[in-house]
C-alpha positions as a Markdown table, in Angstrom:
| # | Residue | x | y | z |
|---|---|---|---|---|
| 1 | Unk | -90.7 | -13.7 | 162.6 |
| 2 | Unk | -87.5 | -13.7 | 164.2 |
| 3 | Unk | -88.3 | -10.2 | 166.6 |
| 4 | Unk | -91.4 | -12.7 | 167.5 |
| 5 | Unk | -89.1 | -15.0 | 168.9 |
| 6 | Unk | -87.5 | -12.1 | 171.2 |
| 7 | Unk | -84.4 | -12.9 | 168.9 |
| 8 | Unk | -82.5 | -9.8 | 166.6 |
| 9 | Unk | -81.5 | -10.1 | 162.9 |
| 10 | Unk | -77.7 | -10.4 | 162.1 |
| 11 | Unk | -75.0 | -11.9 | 159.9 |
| 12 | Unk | -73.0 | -15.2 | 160.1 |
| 13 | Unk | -69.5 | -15.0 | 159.5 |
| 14 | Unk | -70.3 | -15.4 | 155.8 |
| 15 | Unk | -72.8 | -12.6 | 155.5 |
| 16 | Unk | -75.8 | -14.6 | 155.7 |
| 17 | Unk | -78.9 | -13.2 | 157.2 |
| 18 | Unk | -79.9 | -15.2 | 160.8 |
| 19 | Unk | -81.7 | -14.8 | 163.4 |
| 20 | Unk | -79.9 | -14.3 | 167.2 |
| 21 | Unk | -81.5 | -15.6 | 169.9 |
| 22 | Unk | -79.6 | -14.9 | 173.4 |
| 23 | Unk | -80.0 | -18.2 | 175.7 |
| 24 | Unk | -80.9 | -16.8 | 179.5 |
| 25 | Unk | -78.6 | -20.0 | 180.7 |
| 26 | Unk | -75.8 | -19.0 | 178.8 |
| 27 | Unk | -72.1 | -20.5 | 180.7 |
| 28 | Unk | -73.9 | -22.3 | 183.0 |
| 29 | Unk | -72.3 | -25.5 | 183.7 |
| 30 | Unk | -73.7 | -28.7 | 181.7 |
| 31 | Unk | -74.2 | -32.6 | 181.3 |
| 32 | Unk | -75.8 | -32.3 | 178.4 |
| 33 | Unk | -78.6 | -30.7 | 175.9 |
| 34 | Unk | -81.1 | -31.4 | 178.4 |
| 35 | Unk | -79.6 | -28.9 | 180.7 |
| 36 | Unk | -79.3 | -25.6 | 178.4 |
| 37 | Unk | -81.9 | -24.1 | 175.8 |
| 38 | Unk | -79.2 | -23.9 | 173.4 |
| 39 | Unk | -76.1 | -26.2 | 173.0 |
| 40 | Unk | -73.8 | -28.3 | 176.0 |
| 41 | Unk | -70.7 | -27.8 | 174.3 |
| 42 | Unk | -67.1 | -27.8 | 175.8 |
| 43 | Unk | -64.5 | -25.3 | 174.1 |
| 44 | Unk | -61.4 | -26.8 | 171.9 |
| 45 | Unk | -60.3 | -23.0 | 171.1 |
| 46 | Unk | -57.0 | -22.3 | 172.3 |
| 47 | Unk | -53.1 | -23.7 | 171.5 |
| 48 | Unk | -52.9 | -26.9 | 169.3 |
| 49 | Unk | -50.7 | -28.3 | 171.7 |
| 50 | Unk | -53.8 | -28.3 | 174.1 |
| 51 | Unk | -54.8 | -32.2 | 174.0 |
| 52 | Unk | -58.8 | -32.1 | 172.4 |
| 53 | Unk | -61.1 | -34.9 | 174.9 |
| 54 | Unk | -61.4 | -37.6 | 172.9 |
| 55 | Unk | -65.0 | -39.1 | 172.0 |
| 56 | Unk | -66.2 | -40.6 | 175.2 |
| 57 | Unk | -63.9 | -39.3 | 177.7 |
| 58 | Unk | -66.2 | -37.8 | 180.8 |
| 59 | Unk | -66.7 | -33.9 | 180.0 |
| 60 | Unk | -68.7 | -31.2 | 181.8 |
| 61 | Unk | -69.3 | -28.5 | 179.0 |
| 62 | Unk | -70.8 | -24.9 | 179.3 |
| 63 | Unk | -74.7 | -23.6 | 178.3 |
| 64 | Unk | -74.4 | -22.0 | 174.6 |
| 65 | Unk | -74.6 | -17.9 | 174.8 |
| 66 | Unk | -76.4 | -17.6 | 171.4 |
| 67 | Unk | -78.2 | -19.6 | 168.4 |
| 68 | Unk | -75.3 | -19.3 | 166.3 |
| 69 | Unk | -71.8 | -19.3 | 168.5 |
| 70 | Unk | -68.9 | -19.8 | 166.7 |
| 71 | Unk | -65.7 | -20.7 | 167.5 |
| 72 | Unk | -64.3 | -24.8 | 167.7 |
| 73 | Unk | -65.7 | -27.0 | 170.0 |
| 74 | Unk | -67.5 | -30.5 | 171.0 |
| 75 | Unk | -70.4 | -31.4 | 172.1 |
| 76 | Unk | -71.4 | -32.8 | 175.0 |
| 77 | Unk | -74.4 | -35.3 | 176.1 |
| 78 | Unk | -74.8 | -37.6 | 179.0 |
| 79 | Unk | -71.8 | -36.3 | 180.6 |
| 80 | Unk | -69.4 | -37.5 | 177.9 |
| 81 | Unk | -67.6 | -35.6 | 174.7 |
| 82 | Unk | -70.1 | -36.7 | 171.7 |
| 83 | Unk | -68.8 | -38.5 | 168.7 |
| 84 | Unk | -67.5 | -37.3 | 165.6 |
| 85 | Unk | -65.1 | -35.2 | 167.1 |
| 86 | Unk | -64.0 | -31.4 | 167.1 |
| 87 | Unk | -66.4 | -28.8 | 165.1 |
| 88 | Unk | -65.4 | -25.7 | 163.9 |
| 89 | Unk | -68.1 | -22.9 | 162.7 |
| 90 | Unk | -67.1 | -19.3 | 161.5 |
């Protein structure tokens, strides 16, 4: 199933079987889902001292590389940082 979706089988950072899909739009500059095949999201890796956008605030955010990306970041839609703040995925 997941070779049918041109994607390869890996591991999350737990060791759980997935399936990888590479997004052909990946870092390309966003507004929103609507814009990349995977996830808008804007970065919060990086020093703590690094103020995190606030929910809201006007954001421009980058194309997801893969299905599963991890790392800690927010998402972005409409041109504005989502609600619910900062996620982080392993």
């Amino acid at each position: 199933m997941c070779i049918a979706q041109h994607g390869y089988e890996s591991l999350s950072a737990f060791g759980y079987p997935i399936c990888q899909l590479h997004y052909s739009d990946a870092g390309k500059t966003c507004s929103g889902k609507a814009d990349c095949l995977g996830q808008c999201r804007l970065s919060v890796d990086g020093p703590h001292e690094t103020p995190r956008p606030l929910a809201g605030q006007a954001a421009k955010g980058l194309c997801t590389a893969e299905r599963y990306s991890p790392g800690c970041f927010v998402t972005i839609e409409g041109g504005k940082v989502t609600a619910g703040g900062a996620i982080c995925e392993e």
